[in-house]
C-alpha positions, -999 to 999 in steps of 0.1 A, spaced: 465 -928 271 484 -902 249 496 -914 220 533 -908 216 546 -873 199 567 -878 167 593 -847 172 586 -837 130 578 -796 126 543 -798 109 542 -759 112 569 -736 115 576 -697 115 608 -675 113 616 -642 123 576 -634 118 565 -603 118 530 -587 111 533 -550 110 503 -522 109 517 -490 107 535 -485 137 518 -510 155 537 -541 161 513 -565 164 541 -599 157 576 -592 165 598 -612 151 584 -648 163 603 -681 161 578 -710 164 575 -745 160 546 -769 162 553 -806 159 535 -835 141 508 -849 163 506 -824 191 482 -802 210 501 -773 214 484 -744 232 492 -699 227 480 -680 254 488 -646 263 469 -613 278 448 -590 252 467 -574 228 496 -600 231 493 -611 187 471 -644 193 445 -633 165 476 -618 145 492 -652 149 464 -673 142 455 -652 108 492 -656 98 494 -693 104 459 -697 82 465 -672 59 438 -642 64 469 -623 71 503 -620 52 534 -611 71 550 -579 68 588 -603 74 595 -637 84 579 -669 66 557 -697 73 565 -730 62 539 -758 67 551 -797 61 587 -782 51 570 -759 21 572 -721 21 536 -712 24 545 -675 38 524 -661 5 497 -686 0 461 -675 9 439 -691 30 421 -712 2 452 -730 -9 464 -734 28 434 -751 32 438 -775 0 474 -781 16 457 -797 48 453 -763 70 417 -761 86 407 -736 113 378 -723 131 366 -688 144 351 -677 176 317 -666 164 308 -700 142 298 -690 110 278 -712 96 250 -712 63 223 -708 83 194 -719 64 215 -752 53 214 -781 78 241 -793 95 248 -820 72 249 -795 38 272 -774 58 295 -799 60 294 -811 20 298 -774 11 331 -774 31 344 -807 17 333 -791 -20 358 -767 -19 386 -792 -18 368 -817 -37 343 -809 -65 343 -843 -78 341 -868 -53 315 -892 -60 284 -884 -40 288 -924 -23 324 -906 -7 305 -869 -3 282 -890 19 303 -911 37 328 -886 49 300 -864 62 285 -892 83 320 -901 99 328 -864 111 291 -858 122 297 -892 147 333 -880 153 320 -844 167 289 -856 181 264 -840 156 249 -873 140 217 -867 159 216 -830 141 227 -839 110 193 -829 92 184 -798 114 189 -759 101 219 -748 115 199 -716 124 184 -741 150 214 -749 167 225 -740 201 257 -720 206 279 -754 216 263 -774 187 275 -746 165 306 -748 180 310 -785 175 296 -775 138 327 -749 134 348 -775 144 336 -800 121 336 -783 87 371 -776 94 376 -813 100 357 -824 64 390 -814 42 409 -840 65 435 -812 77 470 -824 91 467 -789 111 442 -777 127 437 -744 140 410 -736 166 403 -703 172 387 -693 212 365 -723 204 356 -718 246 342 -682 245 309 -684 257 301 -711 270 295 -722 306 313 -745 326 297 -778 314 298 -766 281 334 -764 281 337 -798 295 322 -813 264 342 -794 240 371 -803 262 362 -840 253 355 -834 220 390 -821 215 406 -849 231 392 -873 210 409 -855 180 443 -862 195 448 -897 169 485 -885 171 487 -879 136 463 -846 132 485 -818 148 462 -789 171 473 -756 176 444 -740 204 445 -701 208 425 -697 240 414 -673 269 399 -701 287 427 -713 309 411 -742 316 407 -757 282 444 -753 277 453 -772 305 435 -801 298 438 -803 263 473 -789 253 511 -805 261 528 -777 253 522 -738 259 537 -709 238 528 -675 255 531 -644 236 532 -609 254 533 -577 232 538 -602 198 569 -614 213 573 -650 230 574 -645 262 579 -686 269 574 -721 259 573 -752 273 552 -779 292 516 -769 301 524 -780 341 553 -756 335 543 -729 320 511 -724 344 534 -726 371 558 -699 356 561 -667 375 568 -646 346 537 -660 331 515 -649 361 532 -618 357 517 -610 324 485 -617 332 484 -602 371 514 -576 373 550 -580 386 537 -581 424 527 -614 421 556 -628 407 575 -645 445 605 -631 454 603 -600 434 599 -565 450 562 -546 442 565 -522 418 563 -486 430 553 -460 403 539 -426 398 500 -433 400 508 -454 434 514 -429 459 503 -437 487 474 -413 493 452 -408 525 424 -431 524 394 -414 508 358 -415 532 336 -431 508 294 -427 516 282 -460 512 251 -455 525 237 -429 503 227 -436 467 250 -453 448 261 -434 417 258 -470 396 241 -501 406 238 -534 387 213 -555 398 217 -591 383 225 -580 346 227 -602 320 240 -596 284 256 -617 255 259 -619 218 229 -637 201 231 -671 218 264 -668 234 255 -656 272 285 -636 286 275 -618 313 254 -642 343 235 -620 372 262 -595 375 256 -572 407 276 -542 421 274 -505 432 302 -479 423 293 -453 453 297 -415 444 339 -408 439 350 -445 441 369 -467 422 362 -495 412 380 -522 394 367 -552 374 394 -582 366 393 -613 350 411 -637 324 408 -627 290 370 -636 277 357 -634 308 334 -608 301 347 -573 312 343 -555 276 309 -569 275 300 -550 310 314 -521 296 295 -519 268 262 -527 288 268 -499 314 278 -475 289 247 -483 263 267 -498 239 248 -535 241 215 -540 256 210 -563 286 191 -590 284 181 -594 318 185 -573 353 184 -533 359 209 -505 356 207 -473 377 225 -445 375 219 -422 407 191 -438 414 169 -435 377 167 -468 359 188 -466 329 183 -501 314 166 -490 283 181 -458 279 206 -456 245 244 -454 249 236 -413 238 210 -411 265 233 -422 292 260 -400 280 240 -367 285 237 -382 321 273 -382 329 281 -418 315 322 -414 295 334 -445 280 371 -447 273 369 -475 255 391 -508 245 411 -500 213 413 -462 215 385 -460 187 403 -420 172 391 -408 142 425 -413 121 413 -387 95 408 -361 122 431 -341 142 436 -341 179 417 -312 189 388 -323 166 390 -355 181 386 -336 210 359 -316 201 335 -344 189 323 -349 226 318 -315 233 288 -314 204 263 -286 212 284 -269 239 291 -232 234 322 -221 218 335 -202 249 330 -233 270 344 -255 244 377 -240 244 378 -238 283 373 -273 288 401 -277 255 420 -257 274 416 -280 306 428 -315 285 457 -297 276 472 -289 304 461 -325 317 483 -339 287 502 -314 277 517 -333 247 481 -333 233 486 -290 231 512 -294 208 496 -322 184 465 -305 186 466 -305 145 484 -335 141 457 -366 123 455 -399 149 480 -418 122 504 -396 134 504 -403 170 521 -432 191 505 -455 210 504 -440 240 494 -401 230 468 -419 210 453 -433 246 458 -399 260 441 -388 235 411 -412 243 413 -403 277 411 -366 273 378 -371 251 361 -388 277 367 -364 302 360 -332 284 325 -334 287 328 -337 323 310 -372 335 302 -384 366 311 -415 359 343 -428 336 346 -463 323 382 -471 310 384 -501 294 417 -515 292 438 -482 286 475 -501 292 466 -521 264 498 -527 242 518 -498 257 550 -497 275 555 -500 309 569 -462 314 536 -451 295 512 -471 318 529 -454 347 520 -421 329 487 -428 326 481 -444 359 493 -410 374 469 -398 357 442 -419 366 452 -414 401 446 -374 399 413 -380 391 405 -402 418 423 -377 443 400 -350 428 368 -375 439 362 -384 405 342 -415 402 358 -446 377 352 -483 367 384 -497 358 385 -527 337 423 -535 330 445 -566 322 471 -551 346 457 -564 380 485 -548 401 476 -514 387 441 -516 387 442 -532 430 469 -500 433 446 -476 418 408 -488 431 391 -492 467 370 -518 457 374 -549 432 358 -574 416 366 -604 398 345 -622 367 353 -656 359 330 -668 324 307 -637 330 298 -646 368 317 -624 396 332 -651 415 357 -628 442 349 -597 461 367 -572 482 389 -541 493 414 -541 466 442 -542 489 428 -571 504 426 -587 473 457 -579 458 472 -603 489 446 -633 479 461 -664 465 430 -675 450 434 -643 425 466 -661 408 441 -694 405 412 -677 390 436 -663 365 453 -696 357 432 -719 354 437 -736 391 411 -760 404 383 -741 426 354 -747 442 327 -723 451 329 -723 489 366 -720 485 358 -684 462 333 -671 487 349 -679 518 
């Protein structure tokens, strides 16, 4: 039973604002978080969670607006002293001293607030929060030795040794599997004294739901909405966010630029696939993120990959593309096994990777931007295929010696665009181009995307925009904690209820996915 909610701010921010040139990462954000709470903030990529979260903690100081924590202005304080006031918080990738033990880790944390406590206190508090997070048993063992969950619940606890009223917990889900998550889900529960407040920042939906009373969602740093967990995971302009207008009821589907409606395309799936994953695997030292992942992108289709944030599509970008190794599984492009070729190896076979973030040179200009892909190509052909972005973005031509700080958001992904296609690939992976830019400049790039499928041009799109990406692609599929779990035509899927569950967090079962 839930212990009853005392209506007293513990936490509270006005008119916040974090600023990064012309990014707008936190606009103007009125927030409150009461005494004894697990409050929840959710949101797509690139909606200001990690900008929030490092505001809140103090790793970050806001360009406007103030934080006040327990009714003092804390807007300037950094992290140390938030963290003497009673602010703890954790961070996705645990960090902990890895040749210490579990148990030293946990007295270095409590030394930083208290250099003095007798060593009887010193060991007293450590064996209360290694029983309270279920690490007694490991109190002695190198934290090098610990499994990614036990790291987790390590993370969590070092955080709890200074005794916070707050605490702030960080994507404490990503990477782990489903009865992973369960544990942690417990583990968090059993916090909940009523005193302690919990802010969770989360891409795992279902953590949210089970741990959190109220849900703050933030879109493009704004808040989007607020309210009851039940309410806001039943909110249509929530779903919206996260799977595009068309699956918000009762509204009319979007019709835009890249969504003509263009003859059907005769795909050859019989020959050679251009790509074929065969049961890849791939993760970050002991986190697993990607689990048997299988699929063929045939010559000139387009494929989309969806899936709630974290649930692995960067990661299977960066594995096709050579970024990250695989761990398990092969990789074929046209038929030659690519699995242990470099990311520069695959690129001189036709492999472009647009990738999440833009990743421009800010000190260079456009064209040399431009130019960095086209290393070793002769001049004449160099300025042919220049010639050929230009005219693709036009707006390119005439910042052609502007630097990248000088471009907005959305000529910057042109930008990033136009230098993966200038070498001329067979194959283009864009990861998560409509990431942080307005709707009309989505539209423009979508048409854009949409001439290049027209001219046969084969893509994996990865994209937080489900309606686009269904619009755009013949084929989809859908990851769900690294596993594809759904299947299909796009069109077919972009009908399927189930996609609007996966998303949010709804109670599934397996047959129900496959059927």
């Amino acid at each position: 039973m839930t212990n009853p909610v005392t209506p007293t701010p513990v936490i509270e921010a006005r008119g916040l604002t974090k600023r990064y040139g012309g990014l707008v990462a936190v606009d103007a954000l009125d927030l409150t978080f009461h005494k004894g709470a697990i409050s929840g903030v959710i949101g797509p990529n690139g909606a200001g969670k990690s900008t929030l979260i490092g505001l809140l903690g103090g790793a970050l100081r806001p360009t406007s607006g103030s934080v006040c924590f327990m009714g003092r202005d804390i807007s300037r304080a950094p992290a140390a002293e938030r963290a003497r006031l009673g602010i703890g918080r954790t961070y996705q990738l645990p960090r902990p001293f890895l040749d210490m033990t579990t148990r030293e880790n946990l007295q270095v944390a409590l030394f930083s607030k208290a250099p003095l406590m007798p060593r009887r206190d010193v060991a007293a508090r450590t064996d209360f929060v290694l029983e309270q997070t279920g690490l007694a048993d490991v109190g002695h063992r190198s934290a090098r030795d610990l499994p990614l969950l036990r790291r987790k619940r390590l993370e969590v606890a070092r955080a709890l040794m200074l005794d916070p009223a707050l605490l702030l917990l960080d994507e404490v889900g990503a990477g782990l599997v489903d009865h992973e998550i369960n544990d942690l889900i417990r583990l968090i529960q059993g916090l909940n004294d009523g005193v302690r407040s919990i802010i969770i920042i989360e891409h795992v939906i279902r953590l949210v739901r089970d741990c959190c009373t109220q849900l703050t969602v933030l879109n493009f740093g704004k808040k989007l909405a607020e309210g009851t967990t039940a309410d806001i995971l039943a909110d249509d302009k929530v779903a919206a966010v996260y799977l595009g207008t068309a699956h918000s009821p009762g509204k009319a589907q979007r019709s835009f630029a890249t969504a003509q409606v263009l003859a059907p395309r005769t795909l050859d799936k019989a020959a050679t696939p251009l790509l074929r994953l065969t049961d890849v695997d791939a993760g970050y030292g002991q986190a697993r993120v990607l689990n048997e992942v299988s699929f063929d992108v045939a010559q000139g289709e387009v494929v989309a990959v969806l899936g709630s944030n974290g649930a692995g599509k960067t990661t299977l970008a960066n594995v096709i593309a050579g970024g990250l190794a695989s761990k398990g599984g092969t990789i074929r492009l046209a038929g030659e096994d690519v699995t242990q070729l470099r990311g520069d190896k695959r690129f001189a076979r036709g492999v472009a990777h647009c990738m999440e973030g833009r990743r421009i040179f800010p000190e260079l200009t456009v064209e040399e931007n431009l130019k960095i892909a086209l290393r070793g190509a002769a001049r004449a052909d160099t300025q042919g295929r220049l010639d050929e972005i230009y005219a693709l973005f036009p707006i390119l031509a005439e910042r052609r010696r502007s630097g990248g700080t000088r471009l907005s958001g959305g000529q910057l992904q042109m930008l990033a665009i136009g230098r993966a296609l200038i070498s001329k690939p067979r194959l283009v992976i864009f990861d998560e181009i409509s990431l942080g830019l307005a709707p009309v400049v989505m539209d423009q790039l979508y048409g854009s995307l949409a001439t290049f499928r027209d001219s046969g041009l084969s893509m994996l799109v990865i994209e937080q925009d489900v309606e686009r990406a269904l619009e755009l692609a013949d084929t989809a599929h859908v990851l769900l904690q690294g596993k594809i779990v759904l299947s299909g035509a796009a069109r077919a899927l972009a009908a399927d209820p189930r996609l609007r569950d996966l998303y949010l967090g709804e109670e599934h079962t397996d047959s129900r996915l496959n059927a």
